[in-house]
Structure formats: structure tokens, C-alpha cells
VEXMI-53821 format. One record per atom (N, C-alpha, C, O): x, y, z; atom name. Coordinates in pm, whole numbers, m for minus. Atoms other than C-alpha are relative to their C-alpha. Layout:
{{X,Y,Z},"CA"}
...
This chain:
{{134,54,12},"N"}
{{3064,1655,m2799},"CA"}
{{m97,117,m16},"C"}
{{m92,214,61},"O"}
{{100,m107,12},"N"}
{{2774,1870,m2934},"CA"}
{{m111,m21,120},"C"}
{{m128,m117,195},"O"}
{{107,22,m152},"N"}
{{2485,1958,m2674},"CA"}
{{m99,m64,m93},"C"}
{{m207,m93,m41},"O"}
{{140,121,49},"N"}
{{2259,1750,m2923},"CA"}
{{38,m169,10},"C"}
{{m44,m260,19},"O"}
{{m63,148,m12},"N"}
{{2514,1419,m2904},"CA"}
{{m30,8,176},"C"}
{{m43,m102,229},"O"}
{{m25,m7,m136},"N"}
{{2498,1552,m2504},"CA"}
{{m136,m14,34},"C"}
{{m139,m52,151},"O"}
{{109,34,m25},"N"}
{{2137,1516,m2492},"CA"}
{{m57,m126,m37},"C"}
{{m141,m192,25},"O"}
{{76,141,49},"N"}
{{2064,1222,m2695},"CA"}
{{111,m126,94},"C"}
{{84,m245,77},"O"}
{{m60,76,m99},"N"}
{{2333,1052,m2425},"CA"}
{{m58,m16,138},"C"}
{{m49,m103,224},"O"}
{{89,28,m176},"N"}
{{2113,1143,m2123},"CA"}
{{m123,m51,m42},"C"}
{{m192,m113,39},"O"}
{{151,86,48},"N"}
{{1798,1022,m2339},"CA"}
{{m18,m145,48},"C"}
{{m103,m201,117},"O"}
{{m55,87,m46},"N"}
{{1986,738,m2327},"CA"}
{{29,m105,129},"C"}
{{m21,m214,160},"O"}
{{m18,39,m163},"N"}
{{2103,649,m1996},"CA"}
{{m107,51,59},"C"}
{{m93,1,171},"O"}
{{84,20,m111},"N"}
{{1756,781,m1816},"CA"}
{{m138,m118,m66},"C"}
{{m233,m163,m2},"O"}
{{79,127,99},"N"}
{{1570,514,m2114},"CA"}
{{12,m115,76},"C"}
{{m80,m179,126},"O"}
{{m31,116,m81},"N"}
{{1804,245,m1949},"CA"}
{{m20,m19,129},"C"}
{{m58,m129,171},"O"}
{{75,m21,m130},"N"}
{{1731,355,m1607},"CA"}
{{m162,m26,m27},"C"}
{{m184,m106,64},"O"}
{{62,48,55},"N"}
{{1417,294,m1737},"CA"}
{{m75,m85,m3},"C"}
{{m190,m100,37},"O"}
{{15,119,78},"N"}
{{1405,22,m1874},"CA"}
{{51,m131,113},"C"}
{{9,m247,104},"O"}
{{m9,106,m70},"N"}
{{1575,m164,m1573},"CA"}
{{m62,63,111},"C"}
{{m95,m21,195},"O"}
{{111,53,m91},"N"}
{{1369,m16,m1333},"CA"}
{{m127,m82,24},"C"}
{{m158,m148,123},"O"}
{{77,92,48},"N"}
{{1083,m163,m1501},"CA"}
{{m4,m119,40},"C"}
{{m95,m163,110},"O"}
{{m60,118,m13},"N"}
{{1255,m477,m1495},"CA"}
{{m47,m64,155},"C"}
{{m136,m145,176},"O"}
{{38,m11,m156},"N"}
{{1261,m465,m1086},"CA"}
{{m103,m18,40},"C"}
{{m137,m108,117},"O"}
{{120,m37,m74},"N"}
{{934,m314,m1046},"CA"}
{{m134,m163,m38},"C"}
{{m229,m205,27},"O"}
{{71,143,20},"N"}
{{792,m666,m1241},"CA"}
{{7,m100,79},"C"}
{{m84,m177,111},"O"}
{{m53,107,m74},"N"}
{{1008,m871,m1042},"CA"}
{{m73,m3,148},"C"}
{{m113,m113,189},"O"}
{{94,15,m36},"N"}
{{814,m719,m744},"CA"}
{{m145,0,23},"C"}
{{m208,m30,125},"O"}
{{83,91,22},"N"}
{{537,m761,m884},"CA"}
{{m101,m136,0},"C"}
{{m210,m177,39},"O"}
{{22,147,m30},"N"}
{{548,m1087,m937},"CA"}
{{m4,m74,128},"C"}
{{m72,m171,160},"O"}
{{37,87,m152},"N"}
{{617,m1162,m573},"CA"}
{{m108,10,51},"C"}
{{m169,m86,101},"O"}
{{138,m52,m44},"N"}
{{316,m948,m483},"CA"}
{{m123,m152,m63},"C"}
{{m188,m236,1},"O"}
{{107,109,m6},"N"}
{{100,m1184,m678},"CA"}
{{4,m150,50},"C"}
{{m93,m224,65},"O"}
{{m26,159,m54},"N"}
{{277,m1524,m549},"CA"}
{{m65,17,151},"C"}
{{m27,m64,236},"O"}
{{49,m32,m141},"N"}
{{89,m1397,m227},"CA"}
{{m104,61,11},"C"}
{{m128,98,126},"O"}
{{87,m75,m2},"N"}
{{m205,m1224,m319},"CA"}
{{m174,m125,43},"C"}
{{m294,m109,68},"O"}
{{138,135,m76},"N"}
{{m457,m1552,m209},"CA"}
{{24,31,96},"C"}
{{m71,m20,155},"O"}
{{m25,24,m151},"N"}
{{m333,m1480,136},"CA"}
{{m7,160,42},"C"}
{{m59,179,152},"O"}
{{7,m81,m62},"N"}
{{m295,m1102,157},"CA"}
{{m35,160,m78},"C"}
{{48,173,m168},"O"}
{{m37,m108,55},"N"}
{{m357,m752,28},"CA"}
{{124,77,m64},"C"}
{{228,59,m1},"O"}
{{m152,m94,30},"N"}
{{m73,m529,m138},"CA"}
{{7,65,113},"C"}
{{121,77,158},"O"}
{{m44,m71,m89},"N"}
{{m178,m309,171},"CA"}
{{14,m80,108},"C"}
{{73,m20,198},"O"}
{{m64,63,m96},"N"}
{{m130,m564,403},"CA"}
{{132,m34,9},"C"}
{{213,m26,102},"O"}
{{m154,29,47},"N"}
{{168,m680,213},"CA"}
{{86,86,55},"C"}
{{168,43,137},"O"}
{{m47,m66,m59},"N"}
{{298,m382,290},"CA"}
{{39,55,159},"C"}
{{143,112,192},"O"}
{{m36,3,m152},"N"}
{{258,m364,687},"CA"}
{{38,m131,10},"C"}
{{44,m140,132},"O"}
{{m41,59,m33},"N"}
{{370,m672,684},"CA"}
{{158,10,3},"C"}
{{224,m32,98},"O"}
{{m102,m1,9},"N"}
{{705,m579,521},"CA"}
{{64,117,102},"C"}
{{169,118,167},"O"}
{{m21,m147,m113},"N"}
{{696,m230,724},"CA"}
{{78,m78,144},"C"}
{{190,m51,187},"O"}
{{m15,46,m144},"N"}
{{699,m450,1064},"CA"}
{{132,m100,m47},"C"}
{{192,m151,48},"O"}
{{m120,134,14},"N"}
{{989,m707,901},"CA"}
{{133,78,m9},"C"}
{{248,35,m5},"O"}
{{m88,m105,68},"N"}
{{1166,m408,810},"CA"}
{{76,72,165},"C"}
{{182,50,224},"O"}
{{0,m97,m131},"N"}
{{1161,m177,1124},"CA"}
{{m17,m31,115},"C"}
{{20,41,208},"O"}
{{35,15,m142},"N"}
{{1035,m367,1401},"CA"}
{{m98,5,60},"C"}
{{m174,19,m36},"O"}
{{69,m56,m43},"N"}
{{789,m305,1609},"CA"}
{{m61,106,m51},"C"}
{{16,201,m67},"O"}
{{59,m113,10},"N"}
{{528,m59,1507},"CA"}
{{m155,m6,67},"C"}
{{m212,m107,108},"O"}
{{68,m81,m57},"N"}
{{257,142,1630},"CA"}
{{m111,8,m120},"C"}
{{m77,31,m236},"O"}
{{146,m44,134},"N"}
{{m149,170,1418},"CA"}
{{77,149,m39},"C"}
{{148,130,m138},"O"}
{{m43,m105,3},"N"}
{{m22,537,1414},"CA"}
{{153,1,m101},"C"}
{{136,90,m185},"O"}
{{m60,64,56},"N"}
{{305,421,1239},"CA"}
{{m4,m35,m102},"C"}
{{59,6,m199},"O"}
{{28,37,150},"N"}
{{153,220,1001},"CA"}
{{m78,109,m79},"C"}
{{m52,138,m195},"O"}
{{54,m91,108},"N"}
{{m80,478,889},"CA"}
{{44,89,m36},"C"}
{{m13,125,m139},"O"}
{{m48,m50,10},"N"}
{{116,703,884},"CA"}
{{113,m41,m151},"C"}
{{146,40,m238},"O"}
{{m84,77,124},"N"}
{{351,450,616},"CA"}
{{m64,20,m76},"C"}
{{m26,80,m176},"O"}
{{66,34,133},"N"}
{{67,381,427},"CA"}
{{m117,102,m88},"C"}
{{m195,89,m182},"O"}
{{64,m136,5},"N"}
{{m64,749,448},"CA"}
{{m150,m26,m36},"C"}
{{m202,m11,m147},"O"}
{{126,20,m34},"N"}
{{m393,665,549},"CA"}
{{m45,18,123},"C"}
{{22,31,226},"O"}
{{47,m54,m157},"N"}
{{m629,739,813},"CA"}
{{29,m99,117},"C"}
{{60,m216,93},"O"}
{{m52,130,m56},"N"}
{{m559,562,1122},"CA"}
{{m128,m124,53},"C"}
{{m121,m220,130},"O"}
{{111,98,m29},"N"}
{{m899,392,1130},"CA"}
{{11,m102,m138},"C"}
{{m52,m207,m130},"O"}
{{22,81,106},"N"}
{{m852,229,794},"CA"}
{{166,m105,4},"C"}
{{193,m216,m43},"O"}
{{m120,109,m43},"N"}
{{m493,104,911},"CA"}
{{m27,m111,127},"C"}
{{30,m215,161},"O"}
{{10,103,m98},"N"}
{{m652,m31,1190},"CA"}
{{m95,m145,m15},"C"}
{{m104,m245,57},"O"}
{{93,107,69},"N"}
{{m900,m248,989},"CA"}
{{86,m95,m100},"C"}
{{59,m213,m123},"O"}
{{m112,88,30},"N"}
{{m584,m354,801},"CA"}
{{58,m61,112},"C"}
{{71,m183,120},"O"}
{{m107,95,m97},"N"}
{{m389,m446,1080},"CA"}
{{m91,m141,92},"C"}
{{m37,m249,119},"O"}
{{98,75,m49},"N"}
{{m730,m621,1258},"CA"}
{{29,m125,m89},"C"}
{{78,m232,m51},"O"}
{{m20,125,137},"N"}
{{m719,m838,908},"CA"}
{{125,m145,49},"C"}
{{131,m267,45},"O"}
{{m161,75,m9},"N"}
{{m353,m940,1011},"CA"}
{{m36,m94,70},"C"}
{{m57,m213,43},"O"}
{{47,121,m102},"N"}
{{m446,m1054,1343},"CA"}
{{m66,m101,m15},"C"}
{{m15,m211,3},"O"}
{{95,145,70},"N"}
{{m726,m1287,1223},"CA"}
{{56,m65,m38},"C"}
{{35,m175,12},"O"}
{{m98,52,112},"N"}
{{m480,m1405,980},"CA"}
{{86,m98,86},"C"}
{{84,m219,69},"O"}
{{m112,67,m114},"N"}
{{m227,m1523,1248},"CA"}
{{115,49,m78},"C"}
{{210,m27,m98},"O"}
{{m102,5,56},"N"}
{{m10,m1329,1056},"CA"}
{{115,152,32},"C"}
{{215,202,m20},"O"}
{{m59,m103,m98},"N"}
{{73,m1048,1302},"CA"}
{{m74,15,106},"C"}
{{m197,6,104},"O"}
{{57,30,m198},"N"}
{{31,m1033,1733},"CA"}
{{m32,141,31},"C"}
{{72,206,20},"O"}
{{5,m116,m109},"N"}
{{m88,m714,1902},"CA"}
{{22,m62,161},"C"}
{{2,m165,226},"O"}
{{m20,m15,m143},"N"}
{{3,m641,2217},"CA"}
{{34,117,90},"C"}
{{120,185,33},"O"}
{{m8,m130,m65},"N"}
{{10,m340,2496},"CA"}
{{145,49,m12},"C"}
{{244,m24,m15},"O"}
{{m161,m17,11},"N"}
{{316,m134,2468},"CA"}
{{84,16,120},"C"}
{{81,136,147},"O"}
{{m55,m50,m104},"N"}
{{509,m114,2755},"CA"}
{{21,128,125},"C"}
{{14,153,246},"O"}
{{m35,m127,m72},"N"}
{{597,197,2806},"CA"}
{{m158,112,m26},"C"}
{{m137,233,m9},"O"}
{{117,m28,m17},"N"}
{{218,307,2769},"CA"}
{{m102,m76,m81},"C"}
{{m109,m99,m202},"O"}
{{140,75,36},"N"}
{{m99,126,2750},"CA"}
{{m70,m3,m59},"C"}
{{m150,m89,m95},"O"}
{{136,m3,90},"N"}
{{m271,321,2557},"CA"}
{{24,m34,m114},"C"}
{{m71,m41,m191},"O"}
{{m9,11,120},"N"}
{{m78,238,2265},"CA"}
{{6,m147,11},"C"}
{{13,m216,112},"O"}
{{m51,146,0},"N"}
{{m27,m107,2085},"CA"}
{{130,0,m132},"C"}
{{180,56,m230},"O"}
{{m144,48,108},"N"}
{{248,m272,1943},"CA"}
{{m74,m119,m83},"C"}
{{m165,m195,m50},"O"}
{{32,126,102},"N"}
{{216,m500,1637},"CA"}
{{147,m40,m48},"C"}
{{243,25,m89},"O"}
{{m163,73,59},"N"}
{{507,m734,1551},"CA"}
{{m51,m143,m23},"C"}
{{m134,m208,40},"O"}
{{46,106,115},"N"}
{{515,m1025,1256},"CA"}
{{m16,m126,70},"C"}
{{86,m137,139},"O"}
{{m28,139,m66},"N"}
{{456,m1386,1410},"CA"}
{{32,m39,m79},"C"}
{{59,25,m181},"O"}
{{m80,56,95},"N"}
{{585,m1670,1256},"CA"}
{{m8,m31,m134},"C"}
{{87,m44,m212},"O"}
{{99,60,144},"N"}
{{360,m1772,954},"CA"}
{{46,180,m53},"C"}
{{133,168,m139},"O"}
{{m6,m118,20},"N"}
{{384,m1335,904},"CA"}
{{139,5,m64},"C"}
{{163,25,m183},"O"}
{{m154,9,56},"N"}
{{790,m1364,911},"CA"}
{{m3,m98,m128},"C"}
{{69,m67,m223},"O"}
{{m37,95,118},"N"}
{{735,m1686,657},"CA"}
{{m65,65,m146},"C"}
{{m14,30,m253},"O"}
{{76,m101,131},"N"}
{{516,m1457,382},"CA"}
{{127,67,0},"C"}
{{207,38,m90},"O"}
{{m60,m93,49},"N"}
{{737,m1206,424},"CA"}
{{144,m60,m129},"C"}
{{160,m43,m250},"O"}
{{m93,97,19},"N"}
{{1058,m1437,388},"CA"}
{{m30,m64,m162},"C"}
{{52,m59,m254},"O"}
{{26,50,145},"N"}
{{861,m1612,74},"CA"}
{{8,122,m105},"C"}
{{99,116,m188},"O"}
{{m66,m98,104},"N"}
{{839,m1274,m138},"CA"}
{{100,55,19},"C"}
{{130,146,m59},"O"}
{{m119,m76,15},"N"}
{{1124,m1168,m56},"CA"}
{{106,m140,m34},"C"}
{{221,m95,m30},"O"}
{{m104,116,67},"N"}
{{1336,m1524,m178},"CA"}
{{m72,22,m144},"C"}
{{9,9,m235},"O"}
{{28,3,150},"N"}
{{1114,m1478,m513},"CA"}
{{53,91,m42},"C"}
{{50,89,m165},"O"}
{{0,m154,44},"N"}
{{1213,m1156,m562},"CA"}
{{169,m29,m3},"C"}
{{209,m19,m119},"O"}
{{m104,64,m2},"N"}
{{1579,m1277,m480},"CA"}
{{47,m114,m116},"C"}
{{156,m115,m175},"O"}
{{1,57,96},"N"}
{{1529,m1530,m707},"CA"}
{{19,19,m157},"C"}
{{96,m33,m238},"O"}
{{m2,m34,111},"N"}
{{1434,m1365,m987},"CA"}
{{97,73,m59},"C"}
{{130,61,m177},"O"}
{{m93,m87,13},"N"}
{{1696,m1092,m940},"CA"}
{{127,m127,m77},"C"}
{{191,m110,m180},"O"}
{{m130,81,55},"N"}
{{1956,m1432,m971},"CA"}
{{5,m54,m130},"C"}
{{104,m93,m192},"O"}
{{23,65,133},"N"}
{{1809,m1548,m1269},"CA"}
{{48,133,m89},"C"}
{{145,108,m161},"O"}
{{m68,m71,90},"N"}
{{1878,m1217,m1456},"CA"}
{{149,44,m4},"C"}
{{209,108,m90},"O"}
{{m136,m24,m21},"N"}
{{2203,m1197,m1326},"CA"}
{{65,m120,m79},"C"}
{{156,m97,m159},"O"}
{{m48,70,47},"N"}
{{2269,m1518,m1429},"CA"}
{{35,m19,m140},"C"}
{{113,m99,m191},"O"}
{{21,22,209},"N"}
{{2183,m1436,m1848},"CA"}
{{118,68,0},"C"}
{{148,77,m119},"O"}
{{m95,m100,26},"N"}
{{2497,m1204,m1797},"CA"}
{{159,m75,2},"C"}
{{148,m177,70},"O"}
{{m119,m14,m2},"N"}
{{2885,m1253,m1831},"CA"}
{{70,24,138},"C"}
{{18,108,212},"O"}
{{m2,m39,m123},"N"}
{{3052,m1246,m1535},"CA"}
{{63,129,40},"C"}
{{73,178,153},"O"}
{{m44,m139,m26},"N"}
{{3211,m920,m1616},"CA"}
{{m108,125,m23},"C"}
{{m91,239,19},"O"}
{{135,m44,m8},"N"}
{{2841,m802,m1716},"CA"}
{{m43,m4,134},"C"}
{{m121,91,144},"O"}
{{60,19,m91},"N"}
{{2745,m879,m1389},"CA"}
{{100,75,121},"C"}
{{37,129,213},"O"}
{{m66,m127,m64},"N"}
{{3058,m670,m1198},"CA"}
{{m52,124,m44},"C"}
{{m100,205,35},"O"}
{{51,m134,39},"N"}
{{2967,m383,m1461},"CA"}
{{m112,82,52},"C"}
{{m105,195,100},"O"}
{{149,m16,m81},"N"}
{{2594,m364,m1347},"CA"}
{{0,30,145},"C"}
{{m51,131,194},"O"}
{{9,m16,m157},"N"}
{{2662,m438,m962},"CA"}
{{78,147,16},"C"}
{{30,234,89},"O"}
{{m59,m137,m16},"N"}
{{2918,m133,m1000},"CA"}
{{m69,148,m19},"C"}
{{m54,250,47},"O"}
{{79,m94,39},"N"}
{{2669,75,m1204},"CA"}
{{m136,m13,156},"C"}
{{m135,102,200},"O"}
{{108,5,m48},"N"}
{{2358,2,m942},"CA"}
{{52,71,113},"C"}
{{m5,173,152},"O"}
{{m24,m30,m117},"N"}
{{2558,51,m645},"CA"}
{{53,152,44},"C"}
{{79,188,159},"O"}
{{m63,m132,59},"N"}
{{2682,424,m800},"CA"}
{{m133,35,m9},"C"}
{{m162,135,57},"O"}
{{157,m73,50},"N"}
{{2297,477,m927},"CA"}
{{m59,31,132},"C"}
{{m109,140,161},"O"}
{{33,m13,m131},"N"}
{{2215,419,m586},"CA"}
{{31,106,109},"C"}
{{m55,174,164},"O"}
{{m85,m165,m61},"N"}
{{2452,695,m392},"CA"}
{{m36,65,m60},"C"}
{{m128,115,6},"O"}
{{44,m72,113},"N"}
{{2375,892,m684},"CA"}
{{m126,99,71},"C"}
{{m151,219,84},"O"}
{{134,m7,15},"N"}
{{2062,882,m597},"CA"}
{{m37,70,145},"C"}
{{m103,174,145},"O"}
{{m3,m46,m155},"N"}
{{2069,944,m183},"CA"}
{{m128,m8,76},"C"}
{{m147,2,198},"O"}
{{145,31,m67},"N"}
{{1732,891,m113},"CA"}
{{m10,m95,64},"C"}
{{50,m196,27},"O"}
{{41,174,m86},"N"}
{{1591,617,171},"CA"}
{{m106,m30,m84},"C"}
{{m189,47,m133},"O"}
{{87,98,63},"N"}
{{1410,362,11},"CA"}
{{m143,38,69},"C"}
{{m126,92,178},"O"}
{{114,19,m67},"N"}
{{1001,365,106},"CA"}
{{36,m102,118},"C"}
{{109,m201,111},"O"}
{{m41,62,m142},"N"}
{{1005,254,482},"CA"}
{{m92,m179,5},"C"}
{{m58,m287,55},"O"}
{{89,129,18},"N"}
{{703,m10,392},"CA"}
{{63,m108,m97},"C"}
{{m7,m203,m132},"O"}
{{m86,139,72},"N"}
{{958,m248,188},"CA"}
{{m74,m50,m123},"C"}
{{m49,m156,m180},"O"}
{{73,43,155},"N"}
{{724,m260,m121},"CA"}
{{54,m23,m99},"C"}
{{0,m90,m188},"O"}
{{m72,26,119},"N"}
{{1000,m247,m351},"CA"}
{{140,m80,70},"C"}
{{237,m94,m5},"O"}
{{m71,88,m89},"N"}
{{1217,m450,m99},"CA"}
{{62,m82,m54},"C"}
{{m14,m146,m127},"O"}
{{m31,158,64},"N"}
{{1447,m740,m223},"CA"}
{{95,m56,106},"C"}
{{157,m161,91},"O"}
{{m56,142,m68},"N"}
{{1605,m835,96},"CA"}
{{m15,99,163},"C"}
{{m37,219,177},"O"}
{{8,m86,m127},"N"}
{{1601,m738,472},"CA"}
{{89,8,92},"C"}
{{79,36,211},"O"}
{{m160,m62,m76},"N"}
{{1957,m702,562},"CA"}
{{47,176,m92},"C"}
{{64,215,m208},"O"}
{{m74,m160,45},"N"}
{{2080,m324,523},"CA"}
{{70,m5,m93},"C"}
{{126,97,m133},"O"}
């Protein structure tokens, strides 16, 4: 293989990388807006943070959403109003608080993340079923590949089992 057939092959394959990240990044997208009457993207995001991880800390979130921690705390205030996340003292010191999703909070989250599920099944479904081994084999290789942790705030999230 010449290094010009060897280049126009990685053109290639980082096009299709690409081209199906794209794909993804629409898909959440789209969940984002099936929820955007009810919440911010940056709320969206502490919401998925806390569905994700657990328990967190204002300090925590701003820290996720690399912002100051007075402007996370005017997000997270939002939540509360909302009924769509509880503060409460932390245990093991007072001065901090804990925020964790209540139930309506868990059911947002739960809703973009089945659309997003959804949509993923629908493109799976236009495929062959040996198209659809090929791909799961390729993603799950792109993925190691790749070695990086996902963003901790679940923004590009499509499900919340490990």
C-alpha cells in the first residue's frame, strides 16, 4: 500500500467516525429538546450528573459544569423549585449539602435517556443483522481504542448502567 492509498484510508475511517458521531450527537440532541419546556441543557446536565454518580455536592456540580460555584448554586436552587431534585445536610458535615434526584427528577432523566435508547434502536434496526454485530464489534473496539471516561455529567449519556 502506498502512503497516499495509507492516508486516503485514515481520511476515511476518521470521515466515518465522523459521520457516526454526528449521528449520536443528534440523537442527543434530540432528547435534549424532548425536555427543554421543563429544563435547561445546564440543568439537564446536573440532573444526569446526580443519576449518574449519586449524590453530589454544589462544589461537585460546579466543578462538572466548570462554573463558579455561585452560578451552580442558582442552577441547582432552579431544581429544587422544580421538585426535580431534594437538598439536604450532609451527614458527615453540615456545612455541606447533598443534592440527590427525586422522583419526577429520576422520571426526566429516565425519559431522555429511553429516547435516546430509542433512537439508537431505530438505527440499528435499518441494518442487517450481521451489520448490526459488525458495528457493535467496531464501537465496542472504537471505544477501548479510545480509553478515555466519558464526561461525568452524562450529556452524551445513552443509558445508566456501566
Amino acid at each position: 500500500m502506498s502512503q497516499a492509498d495509507a492516508v486516503q484510508d485514515t481520511r476515511v475511517m476518521i470521515d466515518a467516525a465522523l459521520t457516526a458521531a454526528n449521528v449520536m450527537m443528534r440523537v442527543a440532541a434530540r432528547s435534549v429538546l424532548e425536555v427543554e419546556d421543563r429544563v435547561t441543557t445546564p440543568q439537564l446536565r446536573v440532573l444526569m450528573l446526580i443519576a449518574l454518580n449519586g449524590l453530589q455536592s454544589l462544589g461537585s456540580v460546579a466543578a462538572e459544569l466548570g462554573v463558579h460555584a455561585s452560578n451552580a448554586t442558582r442552577t441547582c436552587e432552579k431544581l429544587v423549585q422544580a421538585g426535580l431534585i431534594a437538598r439536604s445536610d450532609d451527614p458527615a458535615d453540615r456545612r455541606f449539602i447533598q443534592l440527590e434526584l427525586t422522583s419526577d427528577g429520576a422520571g426526566l432523566v429516565e425519559q431522555v435517556l429511553r429516547h435516546r435508547r430509542e433512537a439508537m434502536a431505530d438505527v440499528f434496526a435499518a441494518m442487517s443483522p450481521g451489520e448490526q454485530s459488525a458495528v457493535t464489534a467496531s464501537l465496542e473496539i472504537f471505544a477501548r481504542a479510545a480509553g478515555d471516561e466519558p464526561s461525568r455529567d452524562g450529556r452524551f449519556t445513552f443509558t445508566l448502567e456501566p
